[in-house]
DSSP file (Angstrom, degrees, kcal/mol; ACC not computed):
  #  RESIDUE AA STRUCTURE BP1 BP2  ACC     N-H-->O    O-->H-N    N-H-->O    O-->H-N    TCO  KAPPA ALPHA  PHI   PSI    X-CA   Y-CA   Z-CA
    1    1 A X              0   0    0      0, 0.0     0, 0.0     0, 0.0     0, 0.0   0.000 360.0 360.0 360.0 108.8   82.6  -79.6   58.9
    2    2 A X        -     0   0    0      1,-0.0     2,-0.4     0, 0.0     0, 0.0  -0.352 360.0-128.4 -58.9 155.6   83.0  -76.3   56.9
    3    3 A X        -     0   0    0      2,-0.0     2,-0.2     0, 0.0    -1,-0.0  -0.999  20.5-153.6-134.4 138.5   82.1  -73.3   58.5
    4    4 A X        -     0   0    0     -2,-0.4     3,-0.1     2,-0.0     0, 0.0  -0.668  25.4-170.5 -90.5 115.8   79.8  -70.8   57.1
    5    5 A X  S    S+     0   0    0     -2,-0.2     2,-0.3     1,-0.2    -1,-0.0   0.531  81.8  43.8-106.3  -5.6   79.3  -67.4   57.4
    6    6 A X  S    S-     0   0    0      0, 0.0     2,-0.6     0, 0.0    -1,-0.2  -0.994  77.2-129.4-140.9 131.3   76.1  -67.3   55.4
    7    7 A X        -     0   0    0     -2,-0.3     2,-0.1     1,-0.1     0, 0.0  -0.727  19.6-131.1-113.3 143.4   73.5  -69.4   55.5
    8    8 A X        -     0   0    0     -2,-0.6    -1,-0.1     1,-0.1     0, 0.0  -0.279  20.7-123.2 -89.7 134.9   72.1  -71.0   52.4
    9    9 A X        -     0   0    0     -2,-0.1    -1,-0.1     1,-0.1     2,-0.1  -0.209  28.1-117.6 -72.1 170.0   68.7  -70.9   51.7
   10   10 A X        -     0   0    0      1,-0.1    -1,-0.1     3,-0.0     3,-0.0  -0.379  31.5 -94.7 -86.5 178.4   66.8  -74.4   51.2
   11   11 A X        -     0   0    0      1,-0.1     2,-0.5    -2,-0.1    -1,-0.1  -0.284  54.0-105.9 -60.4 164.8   64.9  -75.6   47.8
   12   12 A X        -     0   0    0      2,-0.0     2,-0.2     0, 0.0    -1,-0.1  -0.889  21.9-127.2 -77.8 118.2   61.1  -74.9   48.1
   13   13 A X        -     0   0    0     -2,-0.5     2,-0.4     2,-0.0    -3,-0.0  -0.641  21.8-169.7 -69.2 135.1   58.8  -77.2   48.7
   14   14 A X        -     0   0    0     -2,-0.2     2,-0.8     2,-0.1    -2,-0.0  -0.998   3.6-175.2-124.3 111.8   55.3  -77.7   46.0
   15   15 A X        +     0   0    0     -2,-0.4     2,-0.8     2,-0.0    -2,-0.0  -0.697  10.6 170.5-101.8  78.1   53.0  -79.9   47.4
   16   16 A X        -     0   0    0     -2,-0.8     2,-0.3     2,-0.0    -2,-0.1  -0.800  16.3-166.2-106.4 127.9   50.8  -79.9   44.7
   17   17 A X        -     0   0    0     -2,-0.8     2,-0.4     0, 0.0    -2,-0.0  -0.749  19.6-145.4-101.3 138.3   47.9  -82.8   45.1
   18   18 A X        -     0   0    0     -2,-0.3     2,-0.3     1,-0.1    -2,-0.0  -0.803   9.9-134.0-109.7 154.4   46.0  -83.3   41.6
   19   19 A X        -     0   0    0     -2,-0.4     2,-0.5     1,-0.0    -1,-0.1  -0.600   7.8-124.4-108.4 168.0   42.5  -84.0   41.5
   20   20 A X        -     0   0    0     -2,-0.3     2,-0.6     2,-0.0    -1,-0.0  -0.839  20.3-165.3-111.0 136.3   40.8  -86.5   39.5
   21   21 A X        -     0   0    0     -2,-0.5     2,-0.4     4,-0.0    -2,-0.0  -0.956   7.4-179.0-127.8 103.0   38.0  -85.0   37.4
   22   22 A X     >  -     0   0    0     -2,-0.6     4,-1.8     1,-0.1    -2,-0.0  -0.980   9.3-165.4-114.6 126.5   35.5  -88.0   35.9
   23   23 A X  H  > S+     0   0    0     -2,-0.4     4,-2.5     1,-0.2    -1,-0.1   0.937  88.7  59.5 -71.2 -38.1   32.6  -86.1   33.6
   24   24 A X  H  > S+     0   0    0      1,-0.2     4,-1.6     2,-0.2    -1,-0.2   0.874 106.7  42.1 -63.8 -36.0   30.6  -89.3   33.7
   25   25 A X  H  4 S+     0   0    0      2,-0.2     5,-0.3     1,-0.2    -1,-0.2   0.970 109.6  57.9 -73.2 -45.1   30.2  -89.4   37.6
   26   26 A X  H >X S+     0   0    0     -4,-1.8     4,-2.9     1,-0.2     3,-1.1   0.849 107.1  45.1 -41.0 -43.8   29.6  -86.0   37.9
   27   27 A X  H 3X S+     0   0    0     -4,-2.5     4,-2.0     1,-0.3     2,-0.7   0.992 113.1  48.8 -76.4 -54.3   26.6  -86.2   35.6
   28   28 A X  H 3< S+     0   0    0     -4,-1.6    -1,-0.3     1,-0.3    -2,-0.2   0.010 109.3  55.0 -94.2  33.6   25.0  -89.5   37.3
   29   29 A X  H X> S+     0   0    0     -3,-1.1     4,-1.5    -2,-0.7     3,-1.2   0.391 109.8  51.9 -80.7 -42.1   25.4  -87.9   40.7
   30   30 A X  H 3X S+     0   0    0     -4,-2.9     4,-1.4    -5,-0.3     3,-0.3   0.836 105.3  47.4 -44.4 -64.8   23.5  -85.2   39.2
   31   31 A X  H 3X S+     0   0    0     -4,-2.0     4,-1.8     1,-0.2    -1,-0.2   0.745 110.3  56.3 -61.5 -24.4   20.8  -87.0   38.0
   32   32 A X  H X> S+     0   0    0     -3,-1.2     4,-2.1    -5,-0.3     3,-1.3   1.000 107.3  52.7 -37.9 -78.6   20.4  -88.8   41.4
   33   33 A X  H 3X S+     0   0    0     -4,-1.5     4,-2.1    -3,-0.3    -2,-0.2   0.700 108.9  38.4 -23.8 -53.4   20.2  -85.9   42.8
   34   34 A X  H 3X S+     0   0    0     -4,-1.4     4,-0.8    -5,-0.3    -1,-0.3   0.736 118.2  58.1 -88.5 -10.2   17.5  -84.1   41.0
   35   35 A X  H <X S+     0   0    0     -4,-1.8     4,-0.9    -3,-1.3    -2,-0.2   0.816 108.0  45.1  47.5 -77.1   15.9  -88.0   41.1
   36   36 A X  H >X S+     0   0    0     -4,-2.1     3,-2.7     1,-0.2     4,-1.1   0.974 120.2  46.0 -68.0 -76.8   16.1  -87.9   45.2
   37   37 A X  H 3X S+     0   0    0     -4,-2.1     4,-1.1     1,-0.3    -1,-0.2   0.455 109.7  47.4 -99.1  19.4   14.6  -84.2   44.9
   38   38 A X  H 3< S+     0   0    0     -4,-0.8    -1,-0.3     2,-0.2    -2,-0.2   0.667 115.5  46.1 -66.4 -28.0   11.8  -84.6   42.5
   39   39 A X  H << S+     0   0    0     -3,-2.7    -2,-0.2    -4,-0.9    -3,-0.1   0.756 113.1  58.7 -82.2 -34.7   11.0  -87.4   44.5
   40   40 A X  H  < S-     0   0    0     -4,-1.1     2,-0.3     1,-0.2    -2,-0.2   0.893 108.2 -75.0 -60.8 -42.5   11.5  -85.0   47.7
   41   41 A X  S  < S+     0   0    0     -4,-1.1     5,-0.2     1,-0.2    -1,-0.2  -0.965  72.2  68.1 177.5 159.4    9.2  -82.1   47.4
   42   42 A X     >  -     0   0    0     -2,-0.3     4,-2.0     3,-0.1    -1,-0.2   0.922  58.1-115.3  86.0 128.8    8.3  -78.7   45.6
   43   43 A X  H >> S+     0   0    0      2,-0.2     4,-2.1     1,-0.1     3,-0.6   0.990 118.6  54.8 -53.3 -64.3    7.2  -77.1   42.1
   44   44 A X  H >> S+     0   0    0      1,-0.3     3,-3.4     2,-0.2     4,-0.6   0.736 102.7  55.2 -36.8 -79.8   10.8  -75.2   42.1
   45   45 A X  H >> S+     0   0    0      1,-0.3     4,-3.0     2,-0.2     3,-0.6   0.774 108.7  51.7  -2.7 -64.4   13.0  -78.7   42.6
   46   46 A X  H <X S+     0   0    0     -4,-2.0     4,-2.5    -3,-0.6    -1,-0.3   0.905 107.1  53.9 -60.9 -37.6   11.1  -80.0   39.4
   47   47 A X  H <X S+     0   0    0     -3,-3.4     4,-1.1    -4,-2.1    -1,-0.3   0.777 111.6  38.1 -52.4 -34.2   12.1  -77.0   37.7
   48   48 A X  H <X S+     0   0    0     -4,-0.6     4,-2.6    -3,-0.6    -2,-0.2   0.782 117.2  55.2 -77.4 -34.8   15.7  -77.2   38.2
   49   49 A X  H  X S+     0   0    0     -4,-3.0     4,-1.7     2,-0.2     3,-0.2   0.955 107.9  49.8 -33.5 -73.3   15.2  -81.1   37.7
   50   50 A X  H  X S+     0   0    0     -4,-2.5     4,-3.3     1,-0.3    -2,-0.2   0.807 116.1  45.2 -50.7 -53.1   13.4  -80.2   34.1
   51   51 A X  H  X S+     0   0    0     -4,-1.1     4,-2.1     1,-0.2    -1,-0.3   0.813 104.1  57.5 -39.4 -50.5   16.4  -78.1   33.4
   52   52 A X  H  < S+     0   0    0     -4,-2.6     4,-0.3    -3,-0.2    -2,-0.2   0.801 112.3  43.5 -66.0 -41.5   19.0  -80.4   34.4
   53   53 A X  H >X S+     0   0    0     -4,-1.7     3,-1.5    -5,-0.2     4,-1.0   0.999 108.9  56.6 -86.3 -43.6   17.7  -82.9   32.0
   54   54 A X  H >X S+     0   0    0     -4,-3.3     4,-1.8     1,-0.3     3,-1.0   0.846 109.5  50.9  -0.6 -69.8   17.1  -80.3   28.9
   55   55 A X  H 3X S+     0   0    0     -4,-2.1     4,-0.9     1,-0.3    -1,-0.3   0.541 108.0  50.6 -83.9  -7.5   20.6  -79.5   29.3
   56   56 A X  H <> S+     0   0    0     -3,-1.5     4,-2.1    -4,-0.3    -1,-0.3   0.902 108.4  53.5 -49.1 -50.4   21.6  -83.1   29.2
   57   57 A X  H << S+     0   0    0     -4,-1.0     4,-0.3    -3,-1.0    -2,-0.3   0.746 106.0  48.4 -79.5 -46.4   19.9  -83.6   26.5
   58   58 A X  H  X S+     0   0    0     -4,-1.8     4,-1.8     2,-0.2    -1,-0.2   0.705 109.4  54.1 -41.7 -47.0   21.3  -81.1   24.6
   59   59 A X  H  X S+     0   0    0     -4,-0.9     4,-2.0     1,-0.2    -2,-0.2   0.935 104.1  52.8 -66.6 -43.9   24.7  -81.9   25.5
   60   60 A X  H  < S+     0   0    0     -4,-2.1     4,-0.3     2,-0.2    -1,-0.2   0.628 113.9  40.4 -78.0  -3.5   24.6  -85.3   24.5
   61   61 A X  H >> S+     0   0    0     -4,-0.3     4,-1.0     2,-0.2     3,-0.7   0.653 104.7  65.3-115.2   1.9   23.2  -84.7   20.8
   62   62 A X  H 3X S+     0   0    0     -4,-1.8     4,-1.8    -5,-0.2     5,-0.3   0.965 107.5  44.5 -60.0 -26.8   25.3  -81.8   20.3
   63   63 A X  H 3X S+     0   0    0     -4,-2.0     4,-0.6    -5,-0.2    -1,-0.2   0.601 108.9  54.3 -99.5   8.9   27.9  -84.4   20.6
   64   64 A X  H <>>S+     0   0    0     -3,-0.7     4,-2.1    -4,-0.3     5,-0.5   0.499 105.9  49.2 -71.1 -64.9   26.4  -86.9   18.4
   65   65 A X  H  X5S+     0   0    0     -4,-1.0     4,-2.3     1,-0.2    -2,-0.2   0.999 108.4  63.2 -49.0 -36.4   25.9  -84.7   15.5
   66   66 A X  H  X5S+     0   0    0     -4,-1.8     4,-1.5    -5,-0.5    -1,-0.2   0.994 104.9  41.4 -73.0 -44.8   29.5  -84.0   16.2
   67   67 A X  H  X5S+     0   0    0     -4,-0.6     4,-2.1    -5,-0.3    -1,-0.2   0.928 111.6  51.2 -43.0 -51.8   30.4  -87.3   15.6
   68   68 A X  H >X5S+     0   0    0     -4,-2.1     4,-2.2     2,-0.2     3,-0.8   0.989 113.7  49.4 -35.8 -77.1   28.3  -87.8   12.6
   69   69 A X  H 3X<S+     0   0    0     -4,-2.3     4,-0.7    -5,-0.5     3,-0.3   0.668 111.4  49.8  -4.0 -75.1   30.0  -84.5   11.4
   70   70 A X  H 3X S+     0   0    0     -4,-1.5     4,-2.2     1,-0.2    -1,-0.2   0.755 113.5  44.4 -60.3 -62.4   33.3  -86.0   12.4
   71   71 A X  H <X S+     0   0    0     -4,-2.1     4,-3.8    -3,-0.8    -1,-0.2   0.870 110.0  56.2 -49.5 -40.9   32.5  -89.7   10.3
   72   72 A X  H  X S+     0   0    0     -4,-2.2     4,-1.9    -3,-0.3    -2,-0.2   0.932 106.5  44.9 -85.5 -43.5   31.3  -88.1    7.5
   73   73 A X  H  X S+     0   0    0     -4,-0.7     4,-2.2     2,-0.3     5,-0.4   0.743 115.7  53.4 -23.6 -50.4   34.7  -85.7    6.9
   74   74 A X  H  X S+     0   0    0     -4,-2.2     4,-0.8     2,-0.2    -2,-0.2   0.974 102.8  51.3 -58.9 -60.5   36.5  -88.7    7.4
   75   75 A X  H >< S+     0   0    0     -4,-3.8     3,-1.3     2,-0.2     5,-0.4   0.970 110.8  49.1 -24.3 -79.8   34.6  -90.6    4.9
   76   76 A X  H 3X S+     0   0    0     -4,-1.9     4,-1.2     1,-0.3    -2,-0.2   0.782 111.4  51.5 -48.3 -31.8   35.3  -87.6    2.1
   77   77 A X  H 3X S+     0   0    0     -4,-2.2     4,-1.2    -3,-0.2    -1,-0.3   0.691 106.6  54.0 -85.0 -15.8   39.3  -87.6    2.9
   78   78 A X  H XX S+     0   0    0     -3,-1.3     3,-2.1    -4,-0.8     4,-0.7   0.583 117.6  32.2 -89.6 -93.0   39.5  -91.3    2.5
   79   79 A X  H 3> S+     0   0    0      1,-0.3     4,-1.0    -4,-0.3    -1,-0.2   0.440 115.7  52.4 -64.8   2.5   37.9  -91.4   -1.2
   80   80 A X  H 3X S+     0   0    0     -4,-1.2     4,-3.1    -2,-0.5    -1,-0.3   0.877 111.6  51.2 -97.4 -14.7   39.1  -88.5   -2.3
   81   81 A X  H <X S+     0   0    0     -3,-2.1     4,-1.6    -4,-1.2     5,-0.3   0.900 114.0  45.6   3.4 -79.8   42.6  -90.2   -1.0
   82   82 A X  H  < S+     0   0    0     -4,-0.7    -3,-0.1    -5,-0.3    -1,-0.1   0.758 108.7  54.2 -49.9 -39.0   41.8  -93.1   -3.0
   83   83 A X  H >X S+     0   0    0     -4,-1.0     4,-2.5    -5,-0.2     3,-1.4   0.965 109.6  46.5 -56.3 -70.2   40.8  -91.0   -6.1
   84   84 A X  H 3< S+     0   0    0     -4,-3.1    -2,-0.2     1,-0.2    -3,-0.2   0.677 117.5  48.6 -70.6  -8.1   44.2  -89.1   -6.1
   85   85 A X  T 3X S+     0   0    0     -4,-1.6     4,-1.7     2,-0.1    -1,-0.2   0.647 113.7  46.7 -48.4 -40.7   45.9  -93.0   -5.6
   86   86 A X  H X> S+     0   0    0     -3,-1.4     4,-2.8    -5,-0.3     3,-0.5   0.985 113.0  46.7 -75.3 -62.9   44.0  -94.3   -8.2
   87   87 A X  H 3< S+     0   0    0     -4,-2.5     4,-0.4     1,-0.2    -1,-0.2   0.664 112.7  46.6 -73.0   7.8   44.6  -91.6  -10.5
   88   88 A X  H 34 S+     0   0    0     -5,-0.4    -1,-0.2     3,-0.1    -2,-0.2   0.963 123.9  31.9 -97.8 -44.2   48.5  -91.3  -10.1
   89   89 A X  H << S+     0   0    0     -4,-1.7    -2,-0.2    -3,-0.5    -3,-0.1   0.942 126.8  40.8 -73.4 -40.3   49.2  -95.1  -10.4
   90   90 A X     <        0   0    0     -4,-2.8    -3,-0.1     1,-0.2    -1,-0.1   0.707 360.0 360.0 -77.5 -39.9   46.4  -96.0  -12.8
   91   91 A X              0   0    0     -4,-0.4    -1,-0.2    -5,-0.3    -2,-0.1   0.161 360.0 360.0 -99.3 360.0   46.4  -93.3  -15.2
């Protein structure tokens, strides 16, 4: 056993736990939720309710249109792709 006049510090320990993030639960507890307190009671509830689904609603065709968007770009790079294929072998 060597002997030491100094003593070395240890590594650090990170105990880092990661969480698991699913969008799709999140939303269909919400909608339970405002479900269970639309069903519970009170003008206000229904308002936040009303909201909650607005903004649902919103989310999900902003991201349709974004898709569309998305198809349609895709579409234009493939024939004009095709165009500049055609015209370099064909022509």
């Amino acid at each position: 056993m060597a002997i030491t006049f100094f003593k070395t510090p240890k590594h650090k320990q990170y105990g880092y736990k990661p969480v698991y993030y699913d969008p799709r639960k999140e939303a269909l507890e919400k909608l339970s939720k405002t479900a269970y307190s639309e069903a519970k009671e009170g003008k206000k509830e229904y308002e936040e309710a009303l909201r909650d689904r607005m903004q649902l609603r919103w989310k999900r065709s902003a991201q349709t249109k974004a898709r569309a968007a998305a198809k349609g770009r895709l579409t234009i790079i493939l024939i004009v792709l095709f165009l500049l294929v055609y015209l370099i072998f064909y022509i």
